[in-house]
C-alpha positions as CSV (number, residue, x, y, z in Angstrom):
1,X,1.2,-16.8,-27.4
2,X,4.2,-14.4,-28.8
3,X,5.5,-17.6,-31.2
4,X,3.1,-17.1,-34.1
5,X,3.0,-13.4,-33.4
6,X,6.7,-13.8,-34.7
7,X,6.1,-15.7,-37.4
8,X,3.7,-13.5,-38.9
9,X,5.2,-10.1,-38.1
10,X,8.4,-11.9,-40.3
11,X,6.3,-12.7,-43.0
12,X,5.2,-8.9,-43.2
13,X,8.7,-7.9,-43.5
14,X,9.3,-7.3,-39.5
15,X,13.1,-8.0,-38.0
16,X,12.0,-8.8,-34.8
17,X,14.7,-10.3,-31.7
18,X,12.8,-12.4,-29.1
19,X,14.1,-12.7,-25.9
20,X,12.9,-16.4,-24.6
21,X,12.4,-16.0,-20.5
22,X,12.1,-19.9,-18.3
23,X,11.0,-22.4,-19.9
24,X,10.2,-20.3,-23.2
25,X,14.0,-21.6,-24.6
26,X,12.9,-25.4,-25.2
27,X,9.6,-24.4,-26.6
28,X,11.1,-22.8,-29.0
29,X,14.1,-24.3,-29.9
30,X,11.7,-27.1,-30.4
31,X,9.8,-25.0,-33.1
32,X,12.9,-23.8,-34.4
33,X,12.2,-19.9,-33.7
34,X,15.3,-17.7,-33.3
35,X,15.4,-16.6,-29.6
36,X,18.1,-15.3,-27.3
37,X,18.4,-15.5,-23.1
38,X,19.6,-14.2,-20.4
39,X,22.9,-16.0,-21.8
40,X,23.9,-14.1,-24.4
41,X,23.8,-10.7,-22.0
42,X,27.1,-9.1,-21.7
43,X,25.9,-9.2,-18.2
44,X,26.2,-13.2,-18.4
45,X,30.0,-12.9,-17.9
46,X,30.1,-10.9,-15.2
47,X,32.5,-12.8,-12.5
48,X,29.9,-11.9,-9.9
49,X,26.8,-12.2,-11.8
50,X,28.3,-16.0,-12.6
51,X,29.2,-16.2,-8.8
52,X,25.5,-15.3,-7.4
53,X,24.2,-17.3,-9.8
54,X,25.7,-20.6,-9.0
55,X,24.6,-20.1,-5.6
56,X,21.1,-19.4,-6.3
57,X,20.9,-21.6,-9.2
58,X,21.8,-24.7,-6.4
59,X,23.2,-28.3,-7.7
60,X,23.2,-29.2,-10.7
61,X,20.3,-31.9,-11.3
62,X,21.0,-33.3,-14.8
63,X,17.5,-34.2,-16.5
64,X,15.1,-32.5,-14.1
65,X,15.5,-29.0,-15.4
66,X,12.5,-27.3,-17.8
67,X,15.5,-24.5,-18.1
68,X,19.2,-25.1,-19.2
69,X,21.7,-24.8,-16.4
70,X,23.4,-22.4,-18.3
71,X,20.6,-20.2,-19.1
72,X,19.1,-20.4,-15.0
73,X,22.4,-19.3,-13.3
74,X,22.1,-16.3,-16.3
75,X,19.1,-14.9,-15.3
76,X,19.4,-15.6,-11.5
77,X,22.9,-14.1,-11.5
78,X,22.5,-10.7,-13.7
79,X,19.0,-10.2,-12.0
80,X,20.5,-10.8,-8.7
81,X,23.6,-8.2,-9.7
82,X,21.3,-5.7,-11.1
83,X,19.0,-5.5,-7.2
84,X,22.6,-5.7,-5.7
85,X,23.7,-2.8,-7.9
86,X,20.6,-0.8,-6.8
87,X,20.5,-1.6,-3.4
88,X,23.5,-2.8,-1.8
89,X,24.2,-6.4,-1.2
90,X,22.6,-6.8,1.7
91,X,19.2,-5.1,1.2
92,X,18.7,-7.1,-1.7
93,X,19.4,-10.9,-0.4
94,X,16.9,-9.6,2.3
95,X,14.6,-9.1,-0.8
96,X,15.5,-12.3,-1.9
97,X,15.1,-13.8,1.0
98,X,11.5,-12.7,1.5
99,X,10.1,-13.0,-2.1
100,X,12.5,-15.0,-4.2
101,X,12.3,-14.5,-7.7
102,X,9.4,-12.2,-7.2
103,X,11.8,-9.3,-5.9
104,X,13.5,-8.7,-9.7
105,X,13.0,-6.2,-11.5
106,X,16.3,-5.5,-13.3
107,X,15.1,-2.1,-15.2
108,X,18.9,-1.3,-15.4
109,X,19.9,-4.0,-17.7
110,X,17.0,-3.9,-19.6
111,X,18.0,-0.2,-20.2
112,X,21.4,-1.5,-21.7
113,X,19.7,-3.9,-23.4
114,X,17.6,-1.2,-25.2
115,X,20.9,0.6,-26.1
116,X,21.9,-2.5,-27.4
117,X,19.0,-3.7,-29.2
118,X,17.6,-0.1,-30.6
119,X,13.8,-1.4,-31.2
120,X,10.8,0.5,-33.1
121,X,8.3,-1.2,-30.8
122,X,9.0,-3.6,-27.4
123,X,5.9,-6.4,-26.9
124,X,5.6,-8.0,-24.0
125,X,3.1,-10.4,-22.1
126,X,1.3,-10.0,-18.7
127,X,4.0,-11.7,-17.0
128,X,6.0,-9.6,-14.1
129,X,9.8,-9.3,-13.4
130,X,12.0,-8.9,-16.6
131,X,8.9,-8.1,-19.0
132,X,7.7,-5.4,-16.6
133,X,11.7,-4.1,-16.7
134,X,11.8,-4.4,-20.0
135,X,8.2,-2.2,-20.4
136,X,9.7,0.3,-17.8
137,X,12.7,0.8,-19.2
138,X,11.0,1.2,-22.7
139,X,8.9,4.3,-22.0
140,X,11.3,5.7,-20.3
141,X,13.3,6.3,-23.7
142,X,10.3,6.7,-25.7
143,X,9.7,3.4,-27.0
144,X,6.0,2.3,-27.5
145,X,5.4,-0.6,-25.7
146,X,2.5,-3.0,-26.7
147,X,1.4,-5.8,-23.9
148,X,-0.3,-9.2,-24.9
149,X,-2.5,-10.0,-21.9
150,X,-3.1,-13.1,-21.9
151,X,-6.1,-13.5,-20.1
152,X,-7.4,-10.7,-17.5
153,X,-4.7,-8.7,-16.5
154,X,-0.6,-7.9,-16.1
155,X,0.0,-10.7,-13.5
156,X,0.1,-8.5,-9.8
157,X,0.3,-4.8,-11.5
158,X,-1.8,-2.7,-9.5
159,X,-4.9,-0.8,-10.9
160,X,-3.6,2.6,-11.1
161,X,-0.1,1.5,-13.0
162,X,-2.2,0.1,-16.1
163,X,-2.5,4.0,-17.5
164,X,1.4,4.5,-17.5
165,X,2.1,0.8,-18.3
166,X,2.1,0.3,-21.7
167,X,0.9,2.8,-25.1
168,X,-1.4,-0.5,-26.5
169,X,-2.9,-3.0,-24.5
170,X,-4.1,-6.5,-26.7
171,X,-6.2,-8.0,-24.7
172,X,-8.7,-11.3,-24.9
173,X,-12.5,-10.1,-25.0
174,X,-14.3,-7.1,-24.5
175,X,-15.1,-8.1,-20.7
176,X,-11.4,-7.6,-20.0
177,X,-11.3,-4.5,-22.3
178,X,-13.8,-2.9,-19.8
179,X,-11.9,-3.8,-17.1
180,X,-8.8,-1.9,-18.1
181,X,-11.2,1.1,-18.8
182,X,-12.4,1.1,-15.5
183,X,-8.7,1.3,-14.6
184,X,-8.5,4.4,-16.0
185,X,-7.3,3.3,-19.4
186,X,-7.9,5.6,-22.4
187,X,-10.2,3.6,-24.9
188,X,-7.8,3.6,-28.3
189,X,-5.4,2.2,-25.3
190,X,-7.3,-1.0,-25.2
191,X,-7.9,-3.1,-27.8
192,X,-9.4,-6.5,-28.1
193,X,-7.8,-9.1,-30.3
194,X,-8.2,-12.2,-28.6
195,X,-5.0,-14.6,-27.5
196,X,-2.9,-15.9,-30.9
197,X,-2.0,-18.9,-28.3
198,X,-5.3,-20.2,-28.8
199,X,-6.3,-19.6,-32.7
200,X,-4.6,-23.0,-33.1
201,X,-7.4,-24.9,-31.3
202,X,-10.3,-23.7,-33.3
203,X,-8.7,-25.5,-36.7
204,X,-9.5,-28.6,-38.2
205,X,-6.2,-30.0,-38.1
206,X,-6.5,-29.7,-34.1
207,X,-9.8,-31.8,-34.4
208,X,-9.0,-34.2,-36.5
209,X,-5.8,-34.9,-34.2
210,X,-7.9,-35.5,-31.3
211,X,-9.8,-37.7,-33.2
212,X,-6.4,-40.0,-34.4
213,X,-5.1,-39.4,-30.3
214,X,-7.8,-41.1,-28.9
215,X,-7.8,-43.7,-31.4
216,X,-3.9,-44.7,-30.8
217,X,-4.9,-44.1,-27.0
218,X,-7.6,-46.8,-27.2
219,X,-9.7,-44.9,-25.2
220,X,-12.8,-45.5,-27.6
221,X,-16.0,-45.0,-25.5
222,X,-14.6,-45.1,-22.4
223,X,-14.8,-41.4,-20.3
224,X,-11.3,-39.6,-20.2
225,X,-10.8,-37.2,-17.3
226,X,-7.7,-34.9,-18.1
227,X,-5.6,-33.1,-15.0
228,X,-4.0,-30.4,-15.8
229,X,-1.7,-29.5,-13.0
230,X,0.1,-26.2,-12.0
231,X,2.1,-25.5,-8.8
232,X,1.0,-24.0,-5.8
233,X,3.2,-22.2,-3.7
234,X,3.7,-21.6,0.4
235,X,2.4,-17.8,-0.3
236,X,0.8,-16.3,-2.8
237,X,3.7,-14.3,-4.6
238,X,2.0,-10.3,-5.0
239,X,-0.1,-10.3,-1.7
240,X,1.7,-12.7,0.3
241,X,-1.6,-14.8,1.3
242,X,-1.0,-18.0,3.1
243,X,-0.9,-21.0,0.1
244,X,-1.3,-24.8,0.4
245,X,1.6,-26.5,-1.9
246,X,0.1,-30.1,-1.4
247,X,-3.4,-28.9,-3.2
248,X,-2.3,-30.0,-6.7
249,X,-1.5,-33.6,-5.0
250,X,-4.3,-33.6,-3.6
251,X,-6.3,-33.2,-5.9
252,X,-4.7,-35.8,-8.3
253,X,-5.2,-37.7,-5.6
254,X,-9.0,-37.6,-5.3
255,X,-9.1,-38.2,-9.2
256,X,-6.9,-41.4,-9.3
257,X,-9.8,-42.5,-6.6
258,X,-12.6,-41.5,-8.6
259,X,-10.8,-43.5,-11.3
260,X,-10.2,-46.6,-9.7
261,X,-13.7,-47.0,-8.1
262,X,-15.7,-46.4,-11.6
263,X,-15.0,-48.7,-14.6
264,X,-14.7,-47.2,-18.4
265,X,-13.0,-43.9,-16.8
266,X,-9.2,-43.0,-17.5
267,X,-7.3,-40.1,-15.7
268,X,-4.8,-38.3,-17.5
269,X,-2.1,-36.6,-15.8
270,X,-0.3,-33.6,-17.1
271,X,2.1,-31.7,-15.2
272,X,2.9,-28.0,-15.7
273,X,5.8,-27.2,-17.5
274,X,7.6,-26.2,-13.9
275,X,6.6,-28.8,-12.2
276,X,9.2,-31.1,-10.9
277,X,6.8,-33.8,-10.0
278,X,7.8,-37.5,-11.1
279,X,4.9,-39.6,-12.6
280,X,3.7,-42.1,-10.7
281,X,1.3,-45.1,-12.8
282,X,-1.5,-46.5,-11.5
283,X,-4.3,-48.3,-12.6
284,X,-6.8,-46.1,-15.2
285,X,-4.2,-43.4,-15.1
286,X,-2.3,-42.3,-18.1
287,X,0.4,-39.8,-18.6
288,X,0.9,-37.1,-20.9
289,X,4.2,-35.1,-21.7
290,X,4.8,-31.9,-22.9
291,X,5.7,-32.9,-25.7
292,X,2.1,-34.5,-26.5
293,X,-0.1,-32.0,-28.5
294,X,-2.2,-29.7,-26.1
295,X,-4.8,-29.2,-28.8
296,X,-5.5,-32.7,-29.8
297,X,-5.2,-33.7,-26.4
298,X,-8.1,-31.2,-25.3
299,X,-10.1,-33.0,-28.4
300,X,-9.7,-36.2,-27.2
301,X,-11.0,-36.1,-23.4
302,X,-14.3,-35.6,-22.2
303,X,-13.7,-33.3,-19.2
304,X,-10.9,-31.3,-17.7
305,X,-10.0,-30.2,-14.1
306,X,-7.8,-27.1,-13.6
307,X,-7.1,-24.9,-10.4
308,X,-6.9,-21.6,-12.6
309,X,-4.3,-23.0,-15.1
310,X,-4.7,-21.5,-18.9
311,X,-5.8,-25.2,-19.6
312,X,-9.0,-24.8,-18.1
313,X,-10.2,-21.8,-21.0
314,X,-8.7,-23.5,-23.6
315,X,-10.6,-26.7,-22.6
316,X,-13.6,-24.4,-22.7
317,X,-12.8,-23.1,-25.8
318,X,-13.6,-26.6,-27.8
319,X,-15.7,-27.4,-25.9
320,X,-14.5,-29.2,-23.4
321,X,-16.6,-29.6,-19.5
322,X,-14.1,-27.5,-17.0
323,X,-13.9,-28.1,-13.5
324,X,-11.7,-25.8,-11.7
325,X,-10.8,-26.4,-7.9
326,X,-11.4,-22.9,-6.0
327,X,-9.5,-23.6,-3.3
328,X,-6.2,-22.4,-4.6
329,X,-4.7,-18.9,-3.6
330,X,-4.8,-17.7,-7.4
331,X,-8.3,-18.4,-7.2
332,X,-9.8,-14.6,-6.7
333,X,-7.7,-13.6,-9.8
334,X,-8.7,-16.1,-12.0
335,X,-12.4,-16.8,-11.0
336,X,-13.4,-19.6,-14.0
337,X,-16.9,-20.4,-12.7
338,X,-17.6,-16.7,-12.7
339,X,-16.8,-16.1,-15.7
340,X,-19.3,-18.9,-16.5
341,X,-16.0,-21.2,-18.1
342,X,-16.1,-24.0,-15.3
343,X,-18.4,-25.3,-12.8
344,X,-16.3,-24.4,-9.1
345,X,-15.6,-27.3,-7.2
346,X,-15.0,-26.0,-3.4
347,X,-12.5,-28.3,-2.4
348,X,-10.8,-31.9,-3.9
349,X,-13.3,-33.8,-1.8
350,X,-16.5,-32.6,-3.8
351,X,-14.3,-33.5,-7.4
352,X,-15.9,-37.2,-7.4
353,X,-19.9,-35.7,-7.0
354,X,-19.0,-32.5,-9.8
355,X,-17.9,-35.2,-12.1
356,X,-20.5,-37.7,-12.0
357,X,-23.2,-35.0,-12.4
358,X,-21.0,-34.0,-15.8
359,X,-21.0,-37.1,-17.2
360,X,-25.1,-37.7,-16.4
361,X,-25.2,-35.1,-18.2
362,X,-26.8,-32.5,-15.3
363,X,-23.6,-30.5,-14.2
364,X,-23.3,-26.7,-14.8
365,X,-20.6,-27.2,-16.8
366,X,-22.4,-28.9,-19.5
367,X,-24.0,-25.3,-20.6
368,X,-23.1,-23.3,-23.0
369,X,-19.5,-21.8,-22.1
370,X,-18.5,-18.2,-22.2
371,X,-15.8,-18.0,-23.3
372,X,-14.1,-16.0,-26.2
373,X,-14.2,-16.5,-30.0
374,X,-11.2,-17.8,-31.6
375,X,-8.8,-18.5,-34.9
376,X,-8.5,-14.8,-35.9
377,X,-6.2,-13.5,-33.2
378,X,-2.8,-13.2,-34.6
379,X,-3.8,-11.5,-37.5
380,X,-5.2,-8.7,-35.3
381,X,-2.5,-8.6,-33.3
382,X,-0.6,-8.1,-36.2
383,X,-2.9,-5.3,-37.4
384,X,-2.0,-3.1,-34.3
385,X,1.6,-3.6,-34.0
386,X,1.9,-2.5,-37.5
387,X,0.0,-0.1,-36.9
388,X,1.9,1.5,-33.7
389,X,5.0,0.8,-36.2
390,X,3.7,2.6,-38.8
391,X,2.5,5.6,-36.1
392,X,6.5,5.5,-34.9
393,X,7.7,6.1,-38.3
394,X,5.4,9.2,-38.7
395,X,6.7,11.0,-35.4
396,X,10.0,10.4,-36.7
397,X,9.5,12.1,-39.7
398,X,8.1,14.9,-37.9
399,X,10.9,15.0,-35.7
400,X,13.3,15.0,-38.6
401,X,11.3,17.8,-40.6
402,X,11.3,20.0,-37.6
């Protein structure tokens, strides 16, 4: 979402640093974008910082990781360091204990990172943890802070923080826009630009791709079901709600059956980018790596079944039929069949009934989707960052005439 962001804010004349969080370093090291890490923090060298993160970080498993060793025991270590240095050792491996990563929030280091860095303007994304830090720690020295939401909210921030959060939200449709009013948002707060992550699917390049993927794929007329899979965890990680983690096998699961009982149907399998899951052939199911083309992949099936991953609206977005399994504990925050993207499927038991109605022809999820217009996105994301940019340089000539 933030890549193209980059690129275009460079072509406009904008330095900009981007700090690359998980599994944000291969992507774009792959892409060839200037990023830094969590490894390149004076922090990084801490003795202790190195210490805790070792121990967190766990063996080494060469090949598995989505995130360099390196880069993991940085992040776990200086985040761990920062709680310790707030709370004392022991409070904070109690936090640890009980929430895992979810109990960062390293506001002190992004402070020095500030002081390091001395931006105009900080962006961040709806995730939680270091970009919430970062977003703290911004407008507490005055920086404007502009959030990308990526879909319908800032991942676990209650309703009354959204005022205080950030001086521009960027958000996906007007639906969502309303939303943050109703949170008590000011309206030239809120401002709807759409997701830059997703102008790339709306090009003809992306269809034609599709096009050429399912020709090299051989999967002529035959029906391609794509799974799109995402983790689920014990408990849900804000309200700590009760999860299942075998749903996403369970569901696979249920679809391999589906495929193996009907001729001219294929399963494709993709994992998310965290998931550690091994591959596993079998007959009529196909695999697809991340380093495969999302975009021309969503062109090439014929229907797609999500929990609530990001796959599921994009899938909507060309077009694409959307099942989403609404059995998951992210479920209420990301409700796709409400939202009229997906028909809901209750349970992975009901996936083999959902799909033969959508390829008669008579599911739900053959009408006409809601979702958001795309391919103009970055450009008005652009717009408003210059803009808040250009609104900085006026105070500071205020301040300086004064």
């Amino acid at each position: 979402m933030v890549a193209p962001v980059v690129r275009a804010m460079a072509r406009r004349g904008c330095d900009t640093r981007m700090l690359a969080l998980t599994t944000a370093h291969s992507y774009l090291s792959n892409r060839g974008i200037p990023h830094f890490g969590y490894q390149d923090f004076p922090e990084a060298a801490d003795p202790r910082a190195v210490a805790y993160g070792e121990a967190l970080s766990g063996p080494d498993v060469p090949g598995r990781q989505q995130v360099p060793r390196r880069e993991s025991v940085a992040y776990l270590g200086v985040n761990f360091l920062d709680m310790v240095e707030e709370v004392g050792e022991s409070e904070a491996r109690a936090r640890y204990a009980a929430r895992q990563r979810q109990a960062f929030l390293p506001i002190a280091t992004m402070r020095r990172l500030l002081e390091r860095e001395r931006p105009d303007l900080v962006v961040v994304t709806s995730s939680p943890r270091t970009e919430k830090a970062l977003a703290v720690a911004a407008r507490e020295k005055g920086i404007p802070v502009a959030c990308i939401v990526d879909l319908l909210d800032v991942h676990g921030m209650p309703a009354e923080a959204y005022p205080g959060y950030a001086d521009r939200f960027l958000v996906l449709s007007e639906a969502v826009r309303q939303t943050f009013l109703d949170y008590g948002c000011r309206p030239e707060q809120v401002v709807v630009t759409g997701n830059p992550a997703f102008d790339r699917l709306s090009t003809p390049q992306a269809i034609a791709a599709g096009a050429e993927l399912r020709r090299v794929r051989g999967w002529g007329t035959k029906r391609v079901i794509l799974w799109a899979s995402q983790i689920e965890p014990s408990v849900h990680p804000f309200t700590g709600e009760p999860a299942d983690p075998t749903l996403p096998g369970r569901i696979e699961q249920a679809l391999r059956g589906f495929v193996r009982e009907r001729e001219g149907v294929r399963l494709v399998v993709r994992h998310h980018p965290s998931d550690p899951a091994d591959f596993v052939p079998g007959p009529q199911v196909e695999f697809s790596p991340q380093e495969e083309d999302l975009g021309a992949l969503l062109h090439a099936v014929d229907a797609v079944v999500v929990m609530t991953s990001t796959v599921g609206l994009e899938a909507a977005i060309v077009g694409r039929p959307v099942l989403s399994v609404e059995c998951s504990v992210f479920s209420k925050g990301m409700p796709y069949s409400a939202m009229g993207i997906a028909e809901g499927v209750a349970k992975p038991e009901e996936l083999a009934s959902s799909l033969d109605r959508v390829f008669s022809g008579s599911g739900k999820s053959r009408q006409t989707i809601n979702a958001p217009a795309v391919g103009a996105a970055t450009g008005k994301v652009c717009e408003e960052l210059l803009s808040i940019l250009s609104e900085r340089c006026s105070e500071r000539k205020t301040e300086i005439s004064k």
